[in-house]
Every structure is written in C-alpha cells, then in structure tokens.
C-alpha positions as CSV (number, residue, x, y, z in Angstrom):
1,X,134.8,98.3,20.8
2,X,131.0,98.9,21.3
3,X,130.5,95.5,19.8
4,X,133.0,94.1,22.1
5,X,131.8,95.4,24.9
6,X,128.2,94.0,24.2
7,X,129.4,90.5,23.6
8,X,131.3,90.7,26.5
9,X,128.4,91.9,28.5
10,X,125.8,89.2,26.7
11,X,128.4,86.2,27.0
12,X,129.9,87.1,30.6
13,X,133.1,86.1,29.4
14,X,136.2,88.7,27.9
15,X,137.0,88.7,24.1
16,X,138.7,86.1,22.6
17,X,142.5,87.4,21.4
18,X,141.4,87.1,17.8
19,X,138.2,89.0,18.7
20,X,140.2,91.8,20.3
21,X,142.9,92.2,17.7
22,X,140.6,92.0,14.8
23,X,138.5,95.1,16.3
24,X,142.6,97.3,16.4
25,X,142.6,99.9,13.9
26,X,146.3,100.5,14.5
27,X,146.9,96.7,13.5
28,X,148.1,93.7,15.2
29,X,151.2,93.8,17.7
30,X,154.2,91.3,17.0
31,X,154.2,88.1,18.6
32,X,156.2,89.0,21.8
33,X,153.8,91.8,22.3
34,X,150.7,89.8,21.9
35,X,149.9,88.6,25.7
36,X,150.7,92.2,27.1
37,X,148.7,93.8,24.8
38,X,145.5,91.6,25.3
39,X,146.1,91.6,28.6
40,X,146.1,95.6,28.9
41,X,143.0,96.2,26.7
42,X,141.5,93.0,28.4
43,X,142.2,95.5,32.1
44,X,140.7,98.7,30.6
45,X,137.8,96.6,29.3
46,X,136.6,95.4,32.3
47,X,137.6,98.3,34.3
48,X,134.9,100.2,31.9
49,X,132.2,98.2,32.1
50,X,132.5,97.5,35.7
51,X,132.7,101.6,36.1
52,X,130.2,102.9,33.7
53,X,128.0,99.6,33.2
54,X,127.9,98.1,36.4
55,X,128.8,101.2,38.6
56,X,125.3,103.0,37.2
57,X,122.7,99.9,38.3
58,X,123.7,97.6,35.1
C-alpha cells in the first residue's frame, strides 16, 4: 500500500484496478465484487492521504 500511496501521491491520479488488486494479499475478489471492492479501498485511500498527508501541511 506504501507504494500505492506514493504513486498516487506522485501521479495525482488513484490506482488503476489492476494496480490495486495486484498489491491484495488476501487475493482477488470475484467478478461481481470487483467495482465495490475498488471502490472501498479507492474511499479509504484517499480518505488517508487527505487525513494524514494533506491534513499535516503535505
């Protein structure tokens, strides 16, 4: 996720899905799960880095 959250912070643009199911240790979700998922991870994502990254002068 540290990588992740670097490229996301160098490119100003979220992971790609591939990116971001690539980086899951627990494997990839089935198909019908696949746009929730992202979309969920995408949503904790951002909400990090605009807490702890952006929120402290970043």
């Amino acid at each position: 996720m540290e990588a992740l959250i670097s490229k996301y912070l160098y490119e100003g643009r979220p992971p790609l899905r591939e990116e971001l199911f690539a980086a899951r240790e627990e494997g990839q979700p089935t198909v019908m799960q696949r746009k929730t998922v992202y979309e969920r991870i995408i949503q904790k994502l951002t909400d990090f880095v605009e807490t702890f990254i952006n929120g402290m002068g970043g």
